[in-house]
Backbone bond lengths (Angstrom), bond angles and torsions (degrees), N, CA, C in turn:
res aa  C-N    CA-C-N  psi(-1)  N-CA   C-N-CA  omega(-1)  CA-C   N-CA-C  phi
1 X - - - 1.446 - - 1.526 108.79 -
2 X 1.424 113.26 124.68 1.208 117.96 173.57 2.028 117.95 -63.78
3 X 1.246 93.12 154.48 1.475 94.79 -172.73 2.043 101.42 -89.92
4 X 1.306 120.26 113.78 1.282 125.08 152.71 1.387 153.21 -48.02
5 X 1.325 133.68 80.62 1.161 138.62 -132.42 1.721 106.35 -100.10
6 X 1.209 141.00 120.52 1.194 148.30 177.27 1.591 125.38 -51.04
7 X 1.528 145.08 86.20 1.183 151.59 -110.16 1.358 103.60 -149.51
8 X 1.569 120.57 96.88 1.767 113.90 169.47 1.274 105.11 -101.10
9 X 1.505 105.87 142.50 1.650 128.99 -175.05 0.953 128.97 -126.92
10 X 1.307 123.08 110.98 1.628 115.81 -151.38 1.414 110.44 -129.32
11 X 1.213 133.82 132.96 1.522 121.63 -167.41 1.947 104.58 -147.67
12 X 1.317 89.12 146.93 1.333 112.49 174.39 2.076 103.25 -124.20
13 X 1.176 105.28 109.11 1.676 113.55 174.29 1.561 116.05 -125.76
14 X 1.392 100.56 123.64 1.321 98.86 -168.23 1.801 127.53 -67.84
15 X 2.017 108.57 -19.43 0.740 111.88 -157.19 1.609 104.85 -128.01
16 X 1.518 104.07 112.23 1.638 108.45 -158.00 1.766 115.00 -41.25
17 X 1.209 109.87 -41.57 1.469 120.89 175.09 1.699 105.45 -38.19
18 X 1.519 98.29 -62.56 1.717 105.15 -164.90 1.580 105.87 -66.14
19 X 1.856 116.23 -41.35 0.994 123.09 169.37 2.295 126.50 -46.09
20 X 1.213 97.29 -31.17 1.192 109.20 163.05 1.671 122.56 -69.24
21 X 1.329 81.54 -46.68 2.034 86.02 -172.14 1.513 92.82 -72.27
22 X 1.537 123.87 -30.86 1.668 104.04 179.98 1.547 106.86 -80.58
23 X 0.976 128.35 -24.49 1.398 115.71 -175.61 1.705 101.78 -83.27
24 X 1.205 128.82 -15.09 1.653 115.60 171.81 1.584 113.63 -82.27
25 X 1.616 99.95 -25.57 1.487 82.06 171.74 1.326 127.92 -86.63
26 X 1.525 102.95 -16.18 1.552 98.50 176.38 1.396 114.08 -75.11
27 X 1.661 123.31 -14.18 1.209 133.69 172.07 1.524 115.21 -56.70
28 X 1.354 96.78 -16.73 1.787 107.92 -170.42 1.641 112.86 -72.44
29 X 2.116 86.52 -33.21 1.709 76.62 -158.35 1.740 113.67 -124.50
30 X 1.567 96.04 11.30 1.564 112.37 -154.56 1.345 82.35 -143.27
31 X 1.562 95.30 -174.96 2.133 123.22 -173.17 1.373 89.70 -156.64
32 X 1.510 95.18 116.74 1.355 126.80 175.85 1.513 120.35 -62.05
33 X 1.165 130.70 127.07 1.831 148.27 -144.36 1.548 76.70 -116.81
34 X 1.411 112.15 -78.49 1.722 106.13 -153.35 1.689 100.58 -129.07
35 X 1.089 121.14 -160.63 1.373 102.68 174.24 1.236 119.89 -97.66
36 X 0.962 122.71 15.34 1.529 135.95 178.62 1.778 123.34 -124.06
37 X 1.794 80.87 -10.12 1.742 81.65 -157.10 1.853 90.38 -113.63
38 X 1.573 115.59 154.45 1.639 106.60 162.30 1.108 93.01 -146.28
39 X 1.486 112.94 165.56 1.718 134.17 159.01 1.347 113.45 -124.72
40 X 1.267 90.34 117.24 1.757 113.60 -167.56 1.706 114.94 -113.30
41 X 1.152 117.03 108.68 1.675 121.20 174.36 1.611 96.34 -67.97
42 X 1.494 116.49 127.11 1.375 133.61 167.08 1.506 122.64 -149.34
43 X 1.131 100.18 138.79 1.332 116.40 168.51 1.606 135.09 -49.50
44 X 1.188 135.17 147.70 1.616 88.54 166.76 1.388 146.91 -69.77
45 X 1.388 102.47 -6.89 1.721 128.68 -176.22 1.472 99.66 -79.89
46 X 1.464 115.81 -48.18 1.813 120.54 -175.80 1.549 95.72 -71.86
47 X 1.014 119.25 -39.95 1.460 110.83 176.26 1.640 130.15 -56.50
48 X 1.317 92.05 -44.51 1.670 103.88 163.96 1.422 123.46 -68.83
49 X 1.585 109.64 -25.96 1.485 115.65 167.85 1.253 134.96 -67.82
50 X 1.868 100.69 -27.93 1.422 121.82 -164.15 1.904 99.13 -71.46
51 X 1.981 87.55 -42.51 1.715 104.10 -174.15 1.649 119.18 -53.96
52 X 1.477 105.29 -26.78 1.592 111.55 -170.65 1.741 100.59 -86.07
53 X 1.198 101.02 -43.83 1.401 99.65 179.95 1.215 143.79 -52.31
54 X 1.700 112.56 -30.94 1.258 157.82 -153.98 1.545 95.04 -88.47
55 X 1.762 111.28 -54.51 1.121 130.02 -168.86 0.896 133.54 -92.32
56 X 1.803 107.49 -7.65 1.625 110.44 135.96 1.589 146.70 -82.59
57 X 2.026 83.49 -7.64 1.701 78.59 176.58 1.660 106.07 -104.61
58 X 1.914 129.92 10.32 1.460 106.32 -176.23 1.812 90.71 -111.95
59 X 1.451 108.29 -171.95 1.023 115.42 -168.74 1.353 86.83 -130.28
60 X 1.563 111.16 118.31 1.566 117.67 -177.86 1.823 114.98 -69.69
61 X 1.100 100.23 -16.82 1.584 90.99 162.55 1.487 138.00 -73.32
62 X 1.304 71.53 -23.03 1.794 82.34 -176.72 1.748 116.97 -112.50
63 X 1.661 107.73 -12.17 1.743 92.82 -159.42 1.328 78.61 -128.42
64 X 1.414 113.13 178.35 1.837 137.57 -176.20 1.791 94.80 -133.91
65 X 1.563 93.55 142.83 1.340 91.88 158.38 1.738 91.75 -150.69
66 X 0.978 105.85 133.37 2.113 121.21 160.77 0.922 119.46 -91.23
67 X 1.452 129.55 107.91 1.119 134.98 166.79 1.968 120.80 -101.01
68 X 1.569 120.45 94.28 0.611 93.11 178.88 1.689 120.16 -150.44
69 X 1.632 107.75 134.25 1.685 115.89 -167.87 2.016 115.52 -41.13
70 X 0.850 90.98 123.13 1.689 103.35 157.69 1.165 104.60 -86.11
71 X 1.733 119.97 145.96 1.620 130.42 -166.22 1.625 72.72 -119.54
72 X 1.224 137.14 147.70 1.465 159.11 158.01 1.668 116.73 -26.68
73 X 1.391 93.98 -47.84 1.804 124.97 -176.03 1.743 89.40 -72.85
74 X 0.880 130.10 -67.23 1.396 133.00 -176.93 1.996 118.69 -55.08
75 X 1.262 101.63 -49.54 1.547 128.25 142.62 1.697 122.90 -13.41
76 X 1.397 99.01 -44.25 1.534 121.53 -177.03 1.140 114.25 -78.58
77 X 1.524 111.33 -61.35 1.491 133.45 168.90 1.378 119.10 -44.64
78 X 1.465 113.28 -46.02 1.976 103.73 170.22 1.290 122.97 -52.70
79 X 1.210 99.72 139.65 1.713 126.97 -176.91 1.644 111.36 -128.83
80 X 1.349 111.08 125.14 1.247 119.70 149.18 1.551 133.10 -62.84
81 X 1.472 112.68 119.04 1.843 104.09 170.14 1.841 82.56 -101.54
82 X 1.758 94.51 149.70 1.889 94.26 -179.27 1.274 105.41 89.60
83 X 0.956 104.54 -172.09 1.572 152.73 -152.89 1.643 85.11 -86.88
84 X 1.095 127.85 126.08 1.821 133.25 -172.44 1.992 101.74 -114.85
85 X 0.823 96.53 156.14 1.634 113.31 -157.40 1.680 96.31 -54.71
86 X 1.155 143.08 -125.05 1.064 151.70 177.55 1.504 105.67 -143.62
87 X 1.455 117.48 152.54 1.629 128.82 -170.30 1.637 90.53 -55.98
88 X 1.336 144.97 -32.88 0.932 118.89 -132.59 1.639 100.77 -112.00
89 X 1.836 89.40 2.52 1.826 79.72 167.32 1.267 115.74 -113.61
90 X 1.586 100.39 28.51 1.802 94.90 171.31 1.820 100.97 -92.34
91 X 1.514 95.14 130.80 1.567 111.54 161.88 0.890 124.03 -54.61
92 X 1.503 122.79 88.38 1.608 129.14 145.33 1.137 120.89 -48.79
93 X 1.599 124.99 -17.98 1.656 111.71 -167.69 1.469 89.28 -88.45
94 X 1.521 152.54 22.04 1.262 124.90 172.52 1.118 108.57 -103.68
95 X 1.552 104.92 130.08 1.783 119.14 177.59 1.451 114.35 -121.07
């Protein structure tokens, strides 16, 4: 069993079309925080998959996407100000 690594993804797309196709795929592999933002348990192979995919549907001139790992230790330390996501998008797969 591969080890699951904790993954926030954050995107700005200029063009609602592309903006859709990125938010269904991240729907695939993550649970959506905000509407822009997800946390996705990945592998390193799904991770590299997520990256190719991503990067065929935006147009680097125009859109942003952040991709970036949470270490477990760091994981601990986040805090919600507001209204906090729902139980069901806290990561159980991190060990």
């Amino acid at each position: 069993m591969s080890t699951l690594y904790l993954i926030l993804v954050s995107y700005d797309i200029a063009d609602p079309r592309r903006l859709r196709r990125v938010a269904r795929t991240l729907e695939a592999v993550g649970d959506r925080l905000q509407k822009s933002v997800f946390e996705c348990g990945l592998t390193p192979a799904g991770l590299q998959a997520l990256r190719l995919r991503l990067r065929r549907i935006i147009d680097p001139a125009e859109d942003h996407i952040l991709i970036q790992p949470v270490c477990r230790h760091c994981r601990r330390d986040m805090g919600w100000q507001g209204k906090p996501p729902s139980a069901a998008c806290e990561p159980f797969w991190i060990v």
